[in-house]
DSSP file (Angstrom, degrees, kcal/mol; ACC not computed):
  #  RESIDUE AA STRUCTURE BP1 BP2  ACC     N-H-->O    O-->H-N    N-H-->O    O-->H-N    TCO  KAPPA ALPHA  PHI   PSI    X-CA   Y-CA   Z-CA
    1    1 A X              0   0    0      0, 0.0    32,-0.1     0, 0.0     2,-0.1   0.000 360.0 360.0 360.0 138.5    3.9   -7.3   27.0
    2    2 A X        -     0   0    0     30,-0.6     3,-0.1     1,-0.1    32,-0.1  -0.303 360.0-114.4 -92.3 174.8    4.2   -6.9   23.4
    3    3 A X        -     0   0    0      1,-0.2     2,-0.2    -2,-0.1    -1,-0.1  -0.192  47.8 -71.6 -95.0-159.4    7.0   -8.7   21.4
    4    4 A X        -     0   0    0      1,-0.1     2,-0.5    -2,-0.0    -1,-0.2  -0.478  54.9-130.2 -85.2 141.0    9.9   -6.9   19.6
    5    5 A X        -     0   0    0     -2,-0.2    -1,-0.1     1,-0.1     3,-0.1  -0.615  24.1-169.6 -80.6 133.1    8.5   -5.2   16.6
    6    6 A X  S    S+     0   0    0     -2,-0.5     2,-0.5     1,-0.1    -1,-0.1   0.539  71.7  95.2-121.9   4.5   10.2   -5.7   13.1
    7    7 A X        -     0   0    0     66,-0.0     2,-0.3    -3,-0.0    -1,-0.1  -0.921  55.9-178.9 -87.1 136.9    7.7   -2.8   12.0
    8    8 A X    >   -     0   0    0     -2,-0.5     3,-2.0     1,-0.1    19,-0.2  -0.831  37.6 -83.4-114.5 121.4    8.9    1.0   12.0
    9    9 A X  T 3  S+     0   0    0     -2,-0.3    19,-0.1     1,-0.2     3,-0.1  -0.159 110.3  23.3 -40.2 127.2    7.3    4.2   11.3
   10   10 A X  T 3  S+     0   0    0      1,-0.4    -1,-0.2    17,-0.4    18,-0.1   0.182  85.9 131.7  94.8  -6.0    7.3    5.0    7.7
   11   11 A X    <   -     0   0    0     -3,-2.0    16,-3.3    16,-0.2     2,-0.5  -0.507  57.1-114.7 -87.8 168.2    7.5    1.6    6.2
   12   12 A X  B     -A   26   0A   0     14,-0.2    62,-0.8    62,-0.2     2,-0.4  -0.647  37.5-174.4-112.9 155.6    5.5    0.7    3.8
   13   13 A X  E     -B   73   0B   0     12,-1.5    60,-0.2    -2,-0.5    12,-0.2  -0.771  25.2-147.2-171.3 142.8    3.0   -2.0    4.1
   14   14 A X  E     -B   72   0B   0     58,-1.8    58,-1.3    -2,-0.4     2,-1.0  -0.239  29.7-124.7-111.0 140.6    0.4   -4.3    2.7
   15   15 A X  B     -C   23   0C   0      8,-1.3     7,-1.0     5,-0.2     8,-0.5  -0.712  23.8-177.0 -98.1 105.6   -2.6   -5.6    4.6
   16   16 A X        +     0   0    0     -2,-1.0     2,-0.2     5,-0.3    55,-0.2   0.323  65.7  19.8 -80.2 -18.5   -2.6   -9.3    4.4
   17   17 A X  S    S+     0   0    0     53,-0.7     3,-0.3     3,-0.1    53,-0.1  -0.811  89.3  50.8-142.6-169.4   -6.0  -10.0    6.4
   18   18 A X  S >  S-     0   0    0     -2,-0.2     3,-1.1     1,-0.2    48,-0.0  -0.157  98.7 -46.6  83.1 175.8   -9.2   -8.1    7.3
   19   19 A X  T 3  S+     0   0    0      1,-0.2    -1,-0.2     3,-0.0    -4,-0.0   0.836 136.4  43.4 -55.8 -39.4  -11.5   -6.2    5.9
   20   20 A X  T >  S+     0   0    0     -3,-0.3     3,-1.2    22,-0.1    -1,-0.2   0.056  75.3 160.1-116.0  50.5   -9.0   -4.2    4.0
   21   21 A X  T <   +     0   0    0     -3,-1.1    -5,-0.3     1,-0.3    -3,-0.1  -0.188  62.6  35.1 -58.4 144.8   -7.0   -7.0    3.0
   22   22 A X  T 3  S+     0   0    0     -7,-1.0    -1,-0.3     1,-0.3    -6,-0.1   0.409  82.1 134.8  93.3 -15.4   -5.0   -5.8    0.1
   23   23 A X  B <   -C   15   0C   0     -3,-1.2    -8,-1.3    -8,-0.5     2,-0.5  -0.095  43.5-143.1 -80.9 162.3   -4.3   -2.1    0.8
   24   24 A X        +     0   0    0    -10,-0.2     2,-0.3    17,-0.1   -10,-0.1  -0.969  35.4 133.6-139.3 123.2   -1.3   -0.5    0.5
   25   25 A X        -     0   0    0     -2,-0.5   -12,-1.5   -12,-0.2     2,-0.6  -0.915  46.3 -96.5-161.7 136.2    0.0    2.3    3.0
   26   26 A X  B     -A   12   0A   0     -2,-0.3     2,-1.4   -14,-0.2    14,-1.0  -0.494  36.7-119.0 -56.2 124.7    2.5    3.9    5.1
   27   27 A X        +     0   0    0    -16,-3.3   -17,-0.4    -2,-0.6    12,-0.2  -0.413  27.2 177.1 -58.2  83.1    2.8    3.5    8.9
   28   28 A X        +     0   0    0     -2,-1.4     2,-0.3    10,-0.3    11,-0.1   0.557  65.8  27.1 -89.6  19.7    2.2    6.6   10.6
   29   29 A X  B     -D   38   0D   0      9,-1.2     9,-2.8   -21,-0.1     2,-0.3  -0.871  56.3-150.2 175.8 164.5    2.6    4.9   14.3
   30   30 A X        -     0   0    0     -2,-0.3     2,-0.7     7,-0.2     7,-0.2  -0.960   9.4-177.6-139.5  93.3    3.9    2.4   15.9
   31   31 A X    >>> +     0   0    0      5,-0.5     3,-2.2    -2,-0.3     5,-1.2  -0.599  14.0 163.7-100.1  84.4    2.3    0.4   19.5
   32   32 A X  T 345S+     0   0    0     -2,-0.7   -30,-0.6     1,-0.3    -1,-0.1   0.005  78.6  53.2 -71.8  18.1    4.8   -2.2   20.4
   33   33 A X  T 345S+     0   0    0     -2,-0.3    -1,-0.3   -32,-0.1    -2,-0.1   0.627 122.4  34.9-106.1 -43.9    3.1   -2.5   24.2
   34   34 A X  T <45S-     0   0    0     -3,-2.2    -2,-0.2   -32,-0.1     3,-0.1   0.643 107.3-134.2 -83.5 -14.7   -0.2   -3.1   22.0
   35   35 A X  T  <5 +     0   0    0     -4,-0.5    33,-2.7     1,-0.2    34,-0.5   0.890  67.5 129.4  63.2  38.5    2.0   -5.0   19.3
   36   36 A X  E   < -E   67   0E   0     -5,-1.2    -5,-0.5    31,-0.2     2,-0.3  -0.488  42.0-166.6-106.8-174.0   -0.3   -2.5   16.7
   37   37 A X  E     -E   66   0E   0     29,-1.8    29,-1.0    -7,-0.2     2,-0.5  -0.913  14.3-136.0-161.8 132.6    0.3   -0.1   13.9
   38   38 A X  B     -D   29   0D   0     -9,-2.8    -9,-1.2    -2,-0.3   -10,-0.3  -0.840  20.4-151.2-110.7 156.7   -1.7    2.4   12.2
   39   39 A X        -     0   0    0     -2,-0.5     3,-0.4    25,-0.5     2,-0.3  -0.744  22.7-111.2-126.8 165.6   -1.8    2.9    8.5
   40   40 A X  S    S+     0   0    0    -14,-1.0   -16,-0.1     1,-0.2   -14,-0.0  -0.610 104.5   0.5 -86.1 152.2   -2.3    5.5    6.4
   41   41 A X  S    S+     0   0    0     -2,-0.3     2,-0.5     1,-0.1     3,-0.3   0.454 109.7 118.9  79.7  -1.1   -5.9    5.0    4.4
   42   42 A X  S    S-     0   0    0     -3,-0.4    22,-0.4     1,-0.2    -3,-0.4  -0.818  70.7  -1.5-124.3  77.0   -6.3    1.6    6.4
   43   43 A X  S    S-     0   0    0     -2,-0.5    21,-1.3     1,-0.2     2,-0.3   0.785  80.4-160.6 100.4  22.8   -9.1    0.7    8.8
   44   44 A X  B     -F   63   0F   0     -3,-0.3    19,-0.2    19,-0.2    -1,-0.2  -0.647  11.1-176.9 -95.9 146.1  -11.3    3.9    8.8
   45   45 A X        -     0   0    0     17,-1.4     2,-0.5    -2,-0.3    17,-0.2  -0.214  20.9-126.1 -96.0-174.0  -13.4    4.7   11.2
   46   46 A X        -     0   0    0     15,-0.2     2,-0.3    -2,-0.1    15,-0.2  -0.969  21.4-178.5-141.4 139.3  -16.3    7.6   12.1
   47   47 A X  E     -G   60   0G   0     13,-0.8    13,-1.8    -2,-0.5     2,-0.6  -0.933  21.5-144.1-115.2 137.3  -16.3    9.4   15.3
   48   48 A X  E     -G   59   0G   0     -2,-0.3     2,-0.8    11,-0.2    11,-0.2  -0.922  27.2-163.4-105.8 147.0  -18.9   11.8   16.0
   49   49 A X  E     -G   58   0G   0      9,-2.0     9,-2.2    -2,-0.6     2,-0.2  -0.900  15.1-134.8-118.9 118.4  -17.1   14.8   18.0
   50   50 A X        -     0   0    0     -2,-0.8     5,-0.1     7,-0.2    -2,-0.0  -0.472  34.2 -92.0 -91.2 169.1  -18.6   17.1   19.8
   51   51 A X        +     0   0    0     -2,-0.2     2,-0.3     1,-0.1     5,-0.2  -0.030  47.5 162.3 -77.8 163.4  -17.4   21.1   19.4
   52   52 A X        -     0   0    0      3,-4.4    -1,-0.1    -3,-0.1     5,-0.0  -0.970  48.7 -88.6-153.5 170.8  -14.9   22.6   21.6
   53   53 A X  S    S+     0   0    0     -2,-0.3     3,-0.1     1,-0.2    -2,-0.1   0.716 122.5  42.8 -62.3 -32.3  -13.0   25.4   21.4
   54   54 A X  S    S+     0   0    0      1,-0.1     2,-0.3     2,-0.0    -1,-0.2   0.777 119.6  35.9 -37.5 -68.8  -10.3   24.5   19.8
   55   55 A X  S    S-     0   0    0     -5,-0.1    -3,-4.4     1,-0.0     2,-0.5  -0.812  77.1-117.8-122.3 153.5  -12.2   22.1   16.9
   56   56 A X        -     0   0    0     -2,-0.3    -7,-0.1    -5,-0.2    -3,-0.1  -0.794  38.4-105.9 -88.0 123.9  -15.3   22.5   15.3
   57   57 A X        +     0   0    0     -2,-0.5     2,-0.6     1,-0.1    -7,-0.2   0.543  62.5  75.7 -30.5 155.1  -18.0   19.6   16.0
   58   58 A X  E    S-G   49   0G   0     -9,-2.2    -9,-2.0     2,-0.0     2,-0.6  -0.843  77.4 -20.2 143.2-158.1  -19.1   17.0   13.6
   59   59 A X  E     -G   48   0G   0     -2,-0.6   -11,-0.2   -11,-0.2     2,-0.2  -0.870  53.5-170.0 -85.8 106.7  -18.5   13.7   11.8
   60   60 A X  E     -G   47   0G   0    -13,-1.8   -13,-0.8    -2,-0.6     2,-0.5  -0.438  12.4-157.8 -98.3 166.4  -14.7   12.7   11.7
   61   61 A X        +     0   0    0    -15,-0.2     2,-0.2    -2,-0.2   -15,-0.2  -0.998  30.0 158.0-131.4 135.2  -13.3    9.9    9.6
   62   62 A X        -     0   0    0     -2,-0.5   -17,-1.4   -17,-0.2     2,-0.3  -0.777  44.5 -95.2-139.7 177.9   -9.7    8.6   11.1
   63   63 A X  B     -F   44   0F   0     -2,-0.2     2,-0.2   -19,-0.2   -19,-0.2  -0.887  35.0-164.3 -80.0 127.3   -7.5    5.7   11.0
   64   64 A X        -     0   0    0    -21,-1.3   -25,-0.5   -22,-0.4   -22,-0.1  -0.521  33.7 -86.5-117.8 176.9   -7.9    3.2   13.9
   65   65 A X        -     0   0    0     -2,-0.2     2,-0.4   -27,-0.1   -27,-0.2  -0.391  33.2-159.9 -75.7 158.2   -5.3    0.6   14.7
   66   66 A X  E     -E   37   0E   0    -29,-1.0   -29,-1.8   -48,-0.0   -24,-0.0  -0.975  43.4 -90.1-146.6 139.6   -4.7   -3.2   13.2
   67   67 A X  E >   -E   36   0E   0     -2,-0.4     3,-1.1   -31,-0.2   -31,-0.2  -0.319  25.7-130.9 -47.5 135.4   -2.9   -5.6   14.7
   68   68 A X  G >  S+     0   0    0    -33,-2.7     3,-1.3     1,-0.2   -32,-0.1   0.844 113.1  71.3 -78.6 -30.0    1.2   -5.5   13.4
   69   69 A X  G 3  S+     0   0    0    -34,-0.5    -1,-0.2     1,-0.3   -33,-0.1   0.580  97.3  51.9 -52.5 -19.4    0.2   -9.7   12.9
   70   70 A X  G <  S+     0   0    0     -3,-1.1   -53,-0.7   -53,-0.1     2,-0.4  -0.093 101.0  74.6-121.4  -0.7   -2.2   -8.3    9.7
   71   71 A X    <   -     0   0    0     -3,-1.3     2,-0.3   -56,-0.2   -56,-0.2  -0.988  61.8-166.4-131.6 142.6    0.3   -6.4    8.1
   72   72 A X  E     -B   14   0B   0    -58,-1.3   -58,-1.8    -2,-0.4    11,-0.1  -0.988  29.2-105.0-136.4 127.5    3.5   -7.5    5.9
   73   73 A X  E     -B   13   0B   0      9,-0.4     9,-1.8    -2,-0.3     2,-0.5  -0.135  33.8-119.9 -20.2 135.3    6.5   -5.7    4.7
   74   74 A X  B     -H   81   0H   0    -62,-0.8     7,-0.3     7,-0.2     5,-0.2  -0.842  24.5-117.4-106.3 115.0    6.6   -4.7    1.4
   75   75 A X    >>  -     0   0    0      5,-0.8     4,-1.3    -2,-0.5     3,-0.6   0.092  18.6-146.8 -59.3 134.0    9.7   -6.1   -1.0
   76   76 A X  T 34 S+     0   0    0      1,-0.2    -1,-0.2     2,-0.1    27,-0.0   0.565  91.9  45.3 -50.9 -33.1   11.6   -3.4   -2.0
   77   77 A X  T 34 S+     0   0    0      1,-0.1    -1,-0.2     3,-0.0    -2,-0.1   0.556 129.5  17.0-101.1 -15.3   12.6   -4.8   -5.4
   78   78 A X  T <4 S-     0   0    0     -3,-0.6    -2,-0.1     2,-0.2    -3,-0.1   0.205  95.0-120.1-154.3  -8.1    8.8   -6.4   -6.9
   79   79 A X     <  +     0   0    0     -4,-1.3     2,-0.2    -5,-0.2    -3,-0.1   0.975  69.9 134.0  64.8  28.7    6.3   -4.5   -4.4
   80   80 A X        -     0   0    0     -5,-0.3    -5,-0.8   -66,-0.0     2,-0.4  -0.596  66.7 -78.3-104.8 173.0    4.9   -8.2   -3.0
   81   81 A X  B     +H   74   0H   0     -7,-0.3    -7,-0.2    -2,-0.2     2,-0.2  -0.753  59.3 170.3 -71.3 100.8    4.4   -9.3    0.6
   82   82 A X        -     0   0    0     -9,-1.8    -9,-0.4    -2,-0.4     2,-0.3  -0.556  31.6-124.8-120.5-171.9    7.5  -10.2    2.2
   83   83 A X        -     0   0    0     -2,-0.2    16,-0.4   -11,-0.1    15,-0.4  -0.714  28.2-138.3-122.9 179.5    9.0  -11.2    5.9
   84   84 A X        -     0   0    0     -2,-0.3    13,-0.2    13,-0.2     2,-0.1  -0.937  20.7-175.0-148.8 135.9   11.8   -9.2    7.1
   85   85 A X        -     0   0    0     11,-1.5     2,-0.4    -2,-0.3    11,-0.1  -0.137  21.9-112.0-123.1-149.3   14.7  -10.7    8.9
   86   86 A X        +     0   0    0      9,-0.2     2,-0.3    -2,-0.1     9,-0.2  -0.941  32.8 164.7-165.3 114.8   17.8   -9.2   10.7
   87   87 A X  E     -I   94   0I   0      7,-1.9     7,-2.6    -2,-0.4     2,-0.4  -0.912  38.4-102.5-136.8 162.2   21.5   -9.4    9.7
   88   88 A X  E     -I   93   0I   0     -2,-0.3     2,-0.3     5,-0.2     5,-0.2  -0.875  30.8-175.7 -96.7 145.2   24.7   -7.5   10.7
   89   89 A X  S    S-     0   0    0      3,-0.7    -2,-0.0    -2,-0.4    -1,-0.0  -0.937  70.1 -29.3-135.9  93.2   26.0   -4.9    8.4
   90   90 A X  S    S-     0   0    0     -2,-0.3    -1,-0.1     1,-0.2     3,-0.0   1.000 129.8 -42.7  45.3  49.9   29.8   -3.0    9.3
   91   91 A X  S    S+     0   0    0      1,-0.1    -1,-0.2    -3,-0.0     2,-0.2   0.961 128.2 106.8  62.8  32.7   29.1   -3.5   13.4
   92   92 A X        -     0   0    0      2,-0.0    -3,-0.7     0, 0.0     2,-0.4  -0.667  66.0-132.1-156.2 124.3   25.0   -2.3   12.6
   93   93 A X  E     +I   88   0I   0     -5,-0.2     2,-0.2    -2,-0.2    -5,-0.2  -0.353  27.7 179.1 -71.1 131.7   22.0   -4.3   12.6
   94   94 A X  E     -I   87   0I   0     -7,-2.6    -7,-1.9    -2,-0.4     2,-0.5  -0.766  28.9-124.9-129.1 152.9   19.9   -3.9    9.9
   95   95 A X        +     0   0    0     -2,-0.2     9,-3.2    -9,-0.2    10,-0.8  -0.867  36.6 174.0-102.4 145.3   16.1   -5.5    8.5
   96   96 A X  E     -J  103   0J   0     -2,-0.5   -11,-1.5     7,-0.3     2,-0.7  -0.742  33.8 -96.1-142.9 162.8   16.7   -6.7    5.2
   97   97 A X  E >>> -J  102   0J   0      5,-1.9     4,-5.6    -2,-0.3     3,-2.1  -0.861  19.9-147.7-114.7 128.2   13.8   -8.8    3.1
   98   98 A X  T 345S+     0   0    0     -2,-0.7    -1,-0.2   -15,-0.4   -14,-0.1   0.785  95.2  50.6 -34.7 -53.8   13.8  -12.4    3.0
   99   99 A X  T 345S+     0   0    0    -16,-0.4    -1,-0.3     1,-0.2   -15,-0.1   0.485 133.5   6.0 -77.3   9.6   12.5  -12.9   -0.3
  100  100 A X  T <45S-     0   0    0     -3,-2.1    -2,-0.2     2,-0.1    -1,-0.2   0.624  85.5-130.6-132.8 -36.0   15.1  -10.6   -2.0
  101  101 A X  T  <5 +     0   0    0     -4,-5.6    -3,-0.1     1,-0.3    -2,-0.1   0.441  47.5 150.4  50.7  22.4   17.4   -9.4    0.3
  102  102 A X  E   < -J   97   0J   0     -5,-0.5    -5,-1.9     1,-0.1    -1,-0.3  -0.285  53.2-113.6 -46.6 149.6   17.4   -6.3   -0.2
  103  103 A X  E     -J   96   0J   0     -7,-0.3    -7,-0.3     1,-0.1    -1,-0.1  -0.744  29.7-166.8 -94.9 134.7   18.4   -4.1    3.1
  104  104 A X              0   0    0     -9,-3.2    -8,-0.2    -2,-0.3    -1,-0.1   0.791 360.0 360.0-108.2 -23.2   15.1   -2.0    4.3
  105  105 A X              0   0    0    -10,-0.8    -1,-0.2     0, 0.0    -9,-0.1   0.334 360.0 360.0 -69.1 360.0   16.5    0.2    6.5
């Protein structure tokens, strides 16, 4: 079982290891049993597909998953690699960034 996630679809967020260490992207999905994330531009792959009726056959290029461990928040205020923490805000919890403290939600 995966742990609690402190990444959300739509944040934005820089890939700290890997191949495509360096990247910069949105999160367009979120698999907190797999404790993964996929990013946009991040981690492509090639499928070859064969035709159906619906889609037409060929070579596809997609985004495949990376571990959420490979990925960092990005600080709202300087665009660096930050961690993301949790505070209460008027009776709702909210993820705010350490090194600034800025609120991300």
């Amino acid at each position: 079982m995966g742990m609690k996630m402190k990444i959300k679809k739509k944040d934005r967020v820089i890939v700290i290891a890997g191949k495509d260490k360096g990247k910069i992207g949105e999160v367009t999905a979120v698999m907190p049993k797999e404790n993964r994330v996929i990013v946009a531009g991040v981690n492509m792959v090639t499928r070859h597909a064969k035709a159906s009726q619906k889609d037409q056959g060929g070579i596809k290029h997609m985004e495949a998953s990376i571990h959420a461990s490979n990925v960092a928040h990005i600080d709202p205020k300087d665009n660096k690699p930050v961690r993301v923490g949790f505070k209460m805000v008027k009776d709702t919890k909210v993820r705010f960034a350490k090194r600034s403290g800025e609120v991300i939600d």
